[in-house]
C-alpha positions as CSV (number, residue, x, y, z in Angstrom):
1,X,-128.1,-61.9,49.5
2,X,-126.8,-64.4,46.6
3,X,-122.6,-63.4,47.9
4,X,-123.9,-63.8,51.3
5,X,-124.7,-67.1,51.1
6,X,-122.0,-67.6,48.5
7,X,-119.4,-66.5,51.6
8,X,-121.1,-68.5,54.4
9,X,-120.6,-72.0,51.7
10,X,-117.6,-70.8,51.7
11,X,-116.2,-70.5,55.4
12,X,-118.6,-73.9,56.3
13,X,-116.7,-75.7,53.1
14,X,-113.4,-74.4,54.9
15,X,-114.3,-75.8,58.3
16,X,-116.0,-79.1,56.7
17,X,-112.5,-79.7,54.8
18,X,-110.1,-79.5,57.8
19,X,-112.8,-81.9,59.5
20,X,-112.0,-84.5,57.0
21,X,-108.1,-83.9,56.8
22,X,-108.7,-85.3,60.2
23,X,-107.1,-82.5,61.9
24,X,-109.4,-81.8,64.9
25,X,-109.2,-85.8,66.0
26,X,-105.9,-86.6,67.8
27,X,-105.9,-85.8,71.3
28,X,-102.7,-83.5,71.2
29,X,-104.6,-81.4,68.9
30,X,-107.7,-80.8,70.9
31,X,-105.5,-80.4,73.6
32,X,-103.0,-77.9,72.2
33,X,-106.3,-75.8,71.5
34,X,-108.2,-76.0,74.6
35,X,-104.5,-74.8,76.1
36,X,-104.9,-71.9,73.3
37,X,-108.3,-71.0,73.7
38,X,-107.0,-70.9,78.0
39,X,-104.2,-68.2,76.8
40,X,-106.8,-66.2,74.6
41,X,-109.4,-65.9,78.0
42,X,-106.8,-65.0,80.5
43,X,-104.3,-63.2,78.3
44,X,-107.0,-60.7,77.1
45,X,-109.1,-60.6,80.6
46,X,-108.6,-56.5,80.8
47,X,-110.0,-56.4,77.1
48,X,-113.1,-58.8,78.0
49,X,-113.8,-56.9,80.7
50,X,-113.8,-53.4,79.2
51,X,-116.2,-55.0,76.2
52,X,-118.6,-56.3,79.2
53,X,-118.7,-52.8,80.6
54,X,-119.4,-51.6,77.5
55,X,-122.2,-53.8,76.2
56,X,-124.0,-54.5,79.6
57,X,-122.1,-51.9,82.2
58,X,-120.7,-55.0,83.6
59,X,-118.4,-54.8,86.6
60,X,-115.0,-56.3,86.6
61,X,-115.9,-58.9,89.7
62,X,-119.0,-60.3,87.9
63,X,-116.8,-60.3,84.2
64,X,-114.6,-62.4,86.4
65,X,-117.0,-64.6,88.4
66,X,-119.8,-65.1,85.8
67,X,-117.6,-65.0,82.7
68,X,-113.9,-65.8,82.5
69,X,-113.2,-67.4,85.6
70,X,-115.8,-70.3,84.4
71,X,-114.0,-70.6,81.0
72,X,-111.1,-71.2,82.9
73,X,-112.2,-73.5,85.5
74,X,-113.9,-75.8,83.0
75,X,-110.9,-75.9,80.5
76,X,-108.6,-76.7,83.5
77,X,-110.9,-79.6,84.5
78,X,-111.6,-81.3,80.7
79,X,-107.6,-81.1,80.6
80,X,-107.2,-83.2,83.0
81,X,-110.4,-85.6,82.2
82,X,-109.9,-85.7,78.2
83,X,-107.9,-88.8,78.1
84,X,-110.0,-90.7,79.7
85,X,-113.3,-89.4,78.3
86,X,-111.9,-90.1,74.9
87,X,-110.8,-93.1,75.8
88,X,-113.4,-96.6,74.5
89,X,-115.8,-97.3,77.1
90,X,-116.5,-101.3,77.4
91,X,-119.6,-102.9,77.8
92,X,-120.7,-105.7,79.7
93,X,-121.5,-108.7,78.1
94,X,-123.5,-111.9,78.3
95,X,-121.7,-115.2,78.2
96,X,-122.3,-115.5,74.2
97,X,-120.6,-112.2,73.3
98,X,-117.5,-113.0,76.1
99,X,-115.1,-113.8,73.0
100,X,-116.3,-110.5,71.4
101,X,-114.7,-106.8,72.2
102,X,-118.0,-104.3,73.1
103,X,-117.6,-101.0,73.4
104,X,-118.6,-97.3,73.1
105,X,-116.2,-94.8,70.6
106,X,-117.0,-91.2,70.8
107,X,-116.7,-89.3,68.0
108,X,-117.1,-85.9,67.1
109,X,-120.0,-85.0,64.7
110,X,-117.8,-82.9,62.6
111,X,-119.3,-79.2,61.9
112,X,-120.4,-77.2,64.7
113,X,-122.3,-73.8,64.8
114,X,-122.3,-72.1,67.7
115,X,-124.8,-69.1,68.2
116,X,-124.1,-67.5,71.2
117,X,-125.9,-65.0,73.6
118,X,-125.4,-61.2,74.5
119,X,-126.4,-61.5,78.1
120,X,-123.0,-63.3,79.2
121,X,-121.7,-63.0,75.6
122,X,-118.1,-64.4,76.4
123,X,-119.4,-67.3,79.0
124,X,-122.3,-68.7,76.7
125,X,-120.1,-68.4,73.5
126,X,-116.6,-70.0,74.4
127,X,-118.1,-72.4,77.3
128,X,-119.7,-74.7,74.1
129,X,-117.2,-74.4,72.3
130,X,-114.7,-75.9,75.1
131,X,-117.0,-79.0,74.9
132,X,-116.7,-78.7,70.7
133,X,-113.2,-79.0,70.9
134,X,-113.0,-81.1,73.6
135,X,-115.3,-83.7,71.1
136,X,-113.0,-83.4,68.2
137,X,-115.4,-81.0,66.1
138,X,-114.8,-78.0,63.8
139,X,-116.8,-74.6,64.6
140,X,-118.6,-71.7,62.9
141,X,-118.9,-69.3,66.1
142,X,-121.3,-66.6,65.5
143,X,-121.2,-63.9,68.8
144,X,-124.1,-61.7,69.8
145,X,-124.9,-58.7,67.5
146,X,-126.5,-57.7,70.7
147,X,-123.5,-57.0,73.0
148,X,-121.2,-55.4,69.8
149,X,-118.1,-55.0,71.4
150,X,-117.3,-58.1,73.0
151,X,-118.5,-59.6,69.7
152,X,-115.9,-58.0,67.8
153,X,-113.7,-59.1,70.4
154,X,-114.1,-62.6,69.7
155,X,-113.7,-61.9,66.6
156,X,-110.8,-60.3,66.8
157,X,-108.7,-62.6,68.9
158,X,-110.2,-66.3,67.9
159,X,-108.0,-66.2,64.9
160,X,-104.8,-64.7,66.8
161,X,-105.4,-68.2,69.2
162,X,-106.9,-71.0,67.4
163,X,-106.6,-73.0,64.6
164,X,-107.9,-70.8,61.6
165,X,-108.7,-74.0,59.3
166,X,-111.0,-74.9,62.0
167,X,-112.3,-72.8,63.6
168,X,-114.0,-69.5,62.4
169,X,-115.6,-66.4,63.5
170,X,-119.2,-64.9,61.6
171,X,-120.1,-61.4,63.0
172,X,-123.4,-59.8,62.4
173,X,-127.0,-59.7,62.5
174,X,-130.1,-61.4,61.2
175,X,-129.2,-61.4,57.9
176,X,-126.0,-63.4,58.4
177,X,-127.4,-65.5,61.0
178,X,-130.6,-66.7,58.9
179,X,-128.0,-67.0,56.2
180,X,-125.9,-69.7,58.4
181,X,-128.9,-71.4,59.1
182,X,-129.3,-72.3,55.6
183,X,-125.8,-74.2,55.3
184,X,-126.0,-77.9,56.4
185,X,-124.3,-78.7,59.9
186,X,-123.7,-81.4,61.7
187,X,-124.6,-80.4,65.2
188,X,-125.8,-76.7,66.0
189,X,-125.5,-75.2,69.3
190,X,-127.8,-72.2,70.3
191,X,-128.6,-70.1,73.3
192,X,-131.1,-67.8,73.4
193,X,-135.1,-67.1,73.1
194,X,-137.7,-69.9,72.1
195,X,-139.0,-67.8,69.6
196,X,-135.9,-67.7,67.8
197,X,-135.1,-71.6,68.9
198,X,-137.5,-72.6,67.1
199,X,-136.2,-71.3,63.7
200,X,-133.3,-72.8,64.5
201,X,-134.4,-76.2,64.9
202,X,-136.7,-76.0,61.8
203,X,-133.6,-75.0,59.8
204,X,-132.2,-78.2,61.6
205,X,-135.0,-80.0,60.9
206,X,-134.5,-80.2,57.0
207,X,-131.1,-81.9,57.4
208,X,-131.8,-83.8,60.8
209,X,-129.3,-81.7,62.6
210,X,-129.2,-82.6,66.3
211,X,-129.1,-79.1,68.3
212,X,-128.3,-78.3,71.3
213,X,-131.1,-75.7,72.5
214,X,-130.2,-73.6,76.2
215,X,-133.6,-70.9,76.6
216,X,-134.6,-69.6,79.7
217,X,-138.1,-69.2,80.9
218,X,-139.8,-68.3,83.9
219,X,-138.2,-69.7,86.7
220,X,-140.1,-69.4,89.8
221,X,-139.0,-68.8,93.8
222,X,-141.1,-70.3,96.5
223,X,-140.1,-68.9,99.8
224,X,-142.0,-71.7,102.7
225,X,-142.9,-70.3,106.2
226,X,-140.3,-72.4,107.2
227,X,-137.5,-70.5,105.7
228,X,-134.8,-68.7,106.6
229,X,-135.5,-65.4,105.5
230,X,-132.3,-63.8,105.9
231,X,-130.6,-66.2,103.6
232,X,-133.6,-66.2,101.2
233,X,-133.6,-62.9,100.6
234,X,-129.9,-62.6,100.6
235,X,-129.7,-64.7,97.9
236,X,-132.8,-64.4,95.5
237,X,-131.5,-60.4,95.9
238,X,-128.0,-61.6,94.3
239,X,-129.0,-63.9,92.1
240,X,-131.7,-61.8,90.7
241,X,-129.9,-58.6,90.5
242,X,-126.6,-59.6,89.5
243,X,-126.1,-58.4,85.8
244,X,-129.0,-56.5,86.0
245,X,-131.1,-59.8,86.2
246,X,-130.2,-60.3,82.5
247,X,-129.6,-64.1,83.0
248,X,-131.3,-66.8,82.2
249,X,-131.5,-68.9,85.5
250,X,-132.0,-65.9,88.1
251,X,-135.2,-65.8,89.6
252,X,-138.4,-64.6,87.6
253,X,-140.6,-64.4,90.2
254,X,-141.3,-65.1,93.7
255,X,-144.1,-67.4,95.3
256,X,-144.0,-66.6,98.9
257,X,-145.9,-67.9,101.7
258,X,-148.3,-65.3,103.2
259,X,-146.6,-65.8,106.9
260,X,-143.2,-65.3,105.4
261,X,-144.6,-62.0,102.8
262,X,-144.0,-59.2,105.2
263,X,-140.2,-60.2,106.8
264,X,-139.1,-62.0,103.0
265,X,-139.9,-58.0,101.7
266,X,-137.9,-56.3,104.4
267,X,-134.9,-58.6,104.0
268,X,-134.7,-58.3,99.9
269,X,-135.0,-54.3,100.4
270,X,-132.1,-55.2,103.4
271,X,-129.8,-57.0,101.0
272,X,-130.4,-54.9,98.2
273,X,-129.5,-51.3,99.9
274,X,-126.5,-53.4,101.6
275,X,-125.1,-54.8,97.8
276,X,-125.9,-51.2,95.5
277,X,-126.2,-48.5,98.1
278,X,-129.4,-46.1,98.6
279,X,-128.8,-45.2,94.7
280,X,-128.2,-48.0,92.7
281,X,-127.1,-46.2,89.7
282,X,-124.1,-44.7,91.6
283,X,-122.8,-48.5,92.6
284,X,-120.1,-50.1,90.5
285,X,-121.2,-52.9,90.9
286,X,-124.8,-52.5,89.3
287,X,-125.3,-53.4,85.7
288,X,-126.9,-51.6,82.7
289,X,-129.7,-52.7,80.4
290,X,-128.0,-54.2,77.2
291,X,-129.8,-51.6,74.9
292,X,-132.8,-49.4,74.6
293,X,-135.0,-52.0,72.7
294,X,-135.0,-54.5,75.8
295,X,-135.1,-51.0,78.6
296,X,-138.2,-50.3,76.5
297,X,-139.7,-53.7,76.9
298,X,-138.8,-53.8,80.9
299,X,-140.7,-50.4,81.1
300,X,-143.8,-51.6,79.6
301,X,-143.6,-54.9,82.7
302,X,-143.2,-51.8,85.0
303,X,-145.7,-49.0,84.1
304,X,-148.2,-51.4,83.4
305,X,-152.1,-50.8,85.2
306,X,-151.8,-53.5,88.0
307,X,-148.3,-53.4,88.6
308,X,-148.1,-52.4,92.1
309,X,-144.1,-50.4,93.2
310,X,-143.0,-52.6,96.5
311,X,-139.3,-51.2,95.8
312,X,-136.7,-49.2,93.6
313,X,-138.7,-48.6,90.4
314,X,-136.0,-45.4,89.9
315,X,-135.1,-45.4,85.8
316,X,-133.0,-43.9,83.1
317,X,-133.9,-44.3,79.1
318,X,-130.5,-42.2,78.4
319,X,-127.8,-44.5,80.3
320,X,-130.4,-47.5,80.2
321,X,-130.4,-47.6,83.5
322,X,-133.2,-49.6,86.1
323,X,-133.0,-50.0,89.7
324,X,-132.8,-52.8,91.4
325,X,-137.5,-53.2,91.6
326,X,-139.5,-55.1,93.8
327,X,-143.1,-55.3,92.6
328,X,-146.6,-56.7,93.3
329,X,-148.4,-57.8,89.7
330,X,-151.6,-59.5,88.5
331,X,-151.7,-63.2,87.2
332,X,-152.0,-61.4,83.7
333,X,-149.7,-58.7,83.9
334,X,-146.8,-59.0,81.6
335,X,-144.2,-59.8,84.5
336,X,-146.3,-62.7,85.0
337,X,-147.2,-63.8,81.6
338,X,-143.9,-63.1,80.0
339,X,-139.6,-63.7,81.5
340,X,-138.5,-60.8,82.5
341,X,-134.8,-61.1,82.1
342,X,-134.0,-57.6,84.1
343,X,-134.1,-56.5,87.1
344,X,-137.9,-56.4,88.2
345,X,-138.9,-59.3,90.6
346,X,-142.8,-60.1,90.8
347,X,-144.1,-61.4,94.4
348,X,-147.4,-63.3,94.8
349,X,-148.7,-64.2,98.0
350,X,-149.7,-67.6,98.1
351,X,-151.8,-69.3,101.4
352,X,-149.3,-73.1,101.5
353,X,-147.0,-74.6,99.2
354,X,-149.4,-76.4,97.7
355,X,-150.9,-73.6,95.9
356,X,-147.5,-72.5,95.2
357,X,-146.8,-75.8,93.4
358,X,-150.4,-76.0,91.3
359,X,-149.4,-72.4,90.2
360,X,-145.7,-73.7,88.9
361,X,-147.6,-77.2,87.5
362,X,-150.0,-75.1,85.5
363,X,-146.6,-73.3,83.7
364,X,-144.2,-74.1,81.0
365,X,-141.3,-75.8,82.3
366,X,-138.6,-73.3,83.8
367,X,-134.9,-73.6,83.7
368,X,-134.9,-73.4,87.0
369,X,-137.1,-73.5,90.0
370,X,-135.9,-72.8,93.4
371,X,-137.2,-73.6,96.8
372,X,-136.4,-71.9,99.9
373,X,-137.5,-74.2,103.2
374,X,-136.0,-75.7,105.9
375,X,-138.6,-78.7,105.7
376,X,-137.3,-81.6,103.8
377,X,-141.0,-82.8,103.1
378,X,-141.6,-79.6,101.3
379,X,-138.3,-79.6,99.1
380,X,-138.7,-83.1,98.2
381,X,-142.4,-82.4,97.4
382,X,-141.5,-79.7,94.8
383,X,-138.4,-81.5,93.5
384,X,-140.6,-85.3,92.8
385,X,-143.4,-83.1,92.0
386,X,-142.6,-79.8,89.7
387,X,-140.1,-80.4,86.6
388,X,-137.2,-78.3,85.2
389,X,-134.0,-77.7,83.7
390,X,-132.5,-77.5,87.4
391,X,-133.4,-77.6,91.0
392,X,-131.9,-75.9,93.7
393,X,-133.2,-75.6,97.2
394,X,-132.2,-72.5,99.3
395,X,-129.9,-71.0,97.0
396,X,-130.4,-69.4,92.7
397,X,-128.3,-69.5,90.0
398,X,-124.9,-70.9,91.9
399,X,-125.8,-74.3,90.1
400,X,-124.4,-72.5,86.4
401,X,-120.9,-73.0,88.1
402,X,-121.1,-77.1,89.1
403,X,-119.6,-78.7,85.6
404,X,-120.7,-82.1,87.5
405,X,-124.0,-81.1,87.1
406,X,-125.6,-80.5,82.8
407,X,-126.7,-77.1,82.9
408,X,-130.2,-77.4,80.2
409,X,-133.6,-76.9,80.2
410,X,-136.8,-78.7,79.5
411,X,-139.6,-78.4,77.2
412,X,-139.8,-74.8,76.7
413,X,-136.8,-73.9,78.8
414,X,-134.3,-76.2,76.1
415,X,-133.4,-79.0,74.5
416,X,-130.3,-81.0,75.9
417,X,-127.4,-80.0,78.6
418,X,-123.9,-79.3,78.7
419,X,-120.9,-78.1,81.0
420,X,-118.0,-80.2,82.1
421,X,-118.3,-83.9,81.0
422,X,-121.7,-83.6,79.6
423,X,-120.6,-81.1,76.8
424,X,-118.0,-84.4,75.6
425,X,-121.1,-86.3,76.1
426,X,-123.5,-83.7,74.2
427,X,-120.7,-82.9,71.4
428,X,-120.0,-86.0,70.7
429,X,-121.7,-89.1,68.5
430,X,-121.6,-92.1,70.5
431,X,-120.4,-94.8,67.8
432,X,-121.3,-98.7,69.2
433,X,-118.5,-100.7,68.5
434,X,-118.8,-104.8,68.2
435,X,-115.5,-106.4,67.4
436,X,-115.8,-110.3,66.4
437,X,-112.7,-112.4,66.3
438,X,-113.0,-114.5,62.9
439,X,-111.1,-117.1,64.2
440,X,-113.9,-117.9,67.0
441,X,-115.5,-121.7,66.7
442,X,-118.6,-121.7,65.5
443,X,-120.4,-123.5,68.4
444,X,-123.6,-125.1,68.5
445,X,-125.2,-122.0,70.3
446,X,-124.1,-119.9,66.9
447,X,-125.0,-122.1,64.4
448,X,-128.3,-121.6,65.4
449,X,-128.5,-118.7,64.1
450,X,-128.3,-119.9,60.5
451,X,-131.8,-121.3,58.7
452,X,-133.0,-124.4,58.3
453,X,-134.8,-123.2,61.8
454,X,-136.0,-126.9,62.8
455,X,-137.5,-127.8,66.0
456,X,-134.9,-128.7,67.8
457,X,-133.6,-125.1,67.4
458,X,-136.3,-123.2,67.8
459,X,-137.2,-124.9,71.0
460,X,-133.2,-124.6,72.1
461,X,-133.5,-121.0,71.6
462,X,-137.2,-120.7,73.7
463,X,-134.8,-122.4,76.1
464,X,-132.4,-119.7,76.1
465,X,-134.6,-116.9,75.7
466,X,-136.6,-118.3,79.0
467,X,-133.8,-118.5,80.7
468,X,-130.9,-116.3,79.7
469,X,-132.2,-113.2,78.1
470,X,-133.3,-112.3,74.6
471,X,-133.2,-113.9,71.5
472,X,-130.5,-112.1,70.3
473,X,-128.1,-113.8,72.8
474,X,-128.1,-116.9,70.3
475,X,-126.9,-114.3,67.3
């Protein structure tokens, strides 16, 4: 234990020096190696895609869609927003700070860790880190134990692309991640469970590390009687099912309007045989369960007394294989109680939306909730009324792929947002700058300032304040 934390100082004292050499500040720098960091994603995107199959049975279109292809998309669009983002945003001013020069400097925090997840192990490692370099920071990147082989991956080719002095790779498990958490940082970036986020931010906690905490939750469906079913179960099919339902924002369960029950079931059975076949386990394009710990858990939501087999339900301990399930459950059953993160999707009946939305108020705060209505009072009732990480009205999980918009949670479901401009904004200290020319008169309105306070002051800065805006206009 003593030489593991000895080596952990070690590579953080490695990072933290290159920080203060300065290195990761100019722009051509951060540039150069968000242009590297490009090369490493779509020069290796065979290799990725092989370690995806391997950990999760992932196909090559979703290692494309859901992985790489986002990396690339959002490095191509900081590219060509970095100069500007970096560059001092001005203030406005009242009429006593005209002569002055206001502004806002970002600045990078300095050392970053990075604790990635297994479930899109390239996507939620590399995607913070473009917003890490993008700031100017240095990074400890610690990959999934979870998913092994795209893990070593990373681990393998970070060094072959980026700046070693900076940036730096820590594979293993709990013991090397609880050891990590011991080192002081300056920002930490996790994805993953609450129960573990909250170790995280304790170990934060006793240096006042600001963290950047992504978790997932429970993150409901309500399907109105004035949906379009087709589409809805189209879609809550895909974004459920995709990657076996291992990801964070696809839908955890389904609320659906008793009028809508019967046809909403028919369509999700529908789009389900039309995207995997009659045997899912045959399809290439169906995932695996990441390993037999989390199959075990899933089959415990499925066997349970109460759990009520709509659809699928066919299983496989040996290849960690579950179809594609459809089920009925009671309020306390674990699919209920517990995320699911896999491929079972609960449906309660409910009688309106209004029950629909006292169910959701009574929760933690998802991720993501999603409506599916064609009524523009009932989508703005649930959006003003329910709160989450996101909100997406007929359509799941396509929001992950907006940069424009922060991808975070709330409450339970995380602390803080990133993606596109809000990773600079997240990554990034924002330093408020006052510049005062020495050479400006000191004016009656400045002198002021200075004691004796006499009447004629004090009743010329009442004046002011009435009229002009706080006191601290006359400072």
């Amino acid at each position: 234990i003593l030489l593991l934390n000895r080596a952990m100082e070690g590579v953080v004292a490695g990072v933290r020096s290159a920080f203060r050499q300065g290195t990761t500040k100019p722009l051509a720098f951060r540039e150069a190696q968000l242009k590297a960091l490009k090369s490493l994603v779509v020069e290796n995107e065979a290799a990725i895609s092989q370690a995806l199959k391997a950990d999760l049975g992932k196909c090559e279109a979703e290692s494309f869609i859901f992985e790489t292809d986002q990396i690339v998309l959002e490095i191509n669009d900081t590219l060509r927003n970095l100069p500007n983002w970096t560059k001092p945003e001005y203030v406005s001013k009242t009429l006593l700070y005209k002569a002055m020069s206001c502004y806002i400097q970002r600045e990078p925090y300095g050392v970053t860790l990075i604790i990635g997840a297994w479930n899109y192990p390239i996507q939620l490692t590399l995607l913070p880190l473009i917003g890490v370099i993008a700031a100017g920071n240095v990074a400890v990147i610690k990959p999934s134990e979870v998913a092994e082989k795209t893990a070593q991956l990373i681990a393998d080719l970070v060094p072959k692309y980026l700046d070693n002095n900076c940036f730096k790779v820590v594979c293993g498990g709990v013991p090397e991640t609880t050891d990590l958490l011991k080192q002081r940082w300056d920002f930490i970036c996790y994805t993953g469970n609450s129960t573990v986020a909250r170790i995280v931010m304790e170990a934060a906690a006793k240096n006042l590390t600001p963290v950047l905490l992504e978790m997932g939750g429970k993150s409901p469906v309500y399907v109105d009687d004035a949906a379009n079913l087709t589409i809805a179960g189209y879609r809550i099919a895909w974004g459920k099912f995709a990657n076996a339902g291992q990801t964070c924002i696809a839908p955890d369960y389904i609320l659906c309007h008793e009028k809508s029950y019967a046809t909403l079931l028919a369509k999700l059975r529908e789009a389900i045989l039309s995207f995997y076949g009659d045997d899912s386990s045959t399809s290439p394009d169906y995932g695996r369960i990441v390993n037999e710990k989390h199959w075990e858990r899933l089959d415990k939501h499925l066997t349970q007394e109460g759990v009520e087999l709509l659809f699928g339900g066919q299983k496989e301990k040996e290849t960690k294989y579950i179809a594609p399930t459809v089920v009925k459950a009671k309020p306390d059953n674990l699919c209920m109680t517990e995320e699911i993160f896999g491929p079972i999707l609960p449906i309660r009946v409910v009688s309106d939306a209004e029950e629909a939305l006292g169910l959701i108020q009574e929760r933690e705060k998802p991720l993501a909730l999603y409506v599916f209505s064609d009524s523009r009072k009932t989508i703005d009732n649930f959006r003003a009324n329910t709160s989450s990480g996101m909100f997406v009205a007929n359509d799941c999980v396509v929001q992950g792929g907006l940069g424009t918009l922060p991808f975070g949670g709330v409450g339970e479901s995380g602390l803080g947002a990133y993606h596109g401009k809000f990773s600079m904004e997240t990554f990034s200290h924002h330093k408020s700058c006052m510049e005062v020319p020495t050479a400006m008169v000191e004016g009656a309105n400045h002198r002021m300032r200075y004691p004796p306070y006499t009447e004629s002051k004090v009743s010329w800065a009442r004046y002011i304040v009435a009229g002009k805006g706080s006191l601290c206009n006359i400072l």
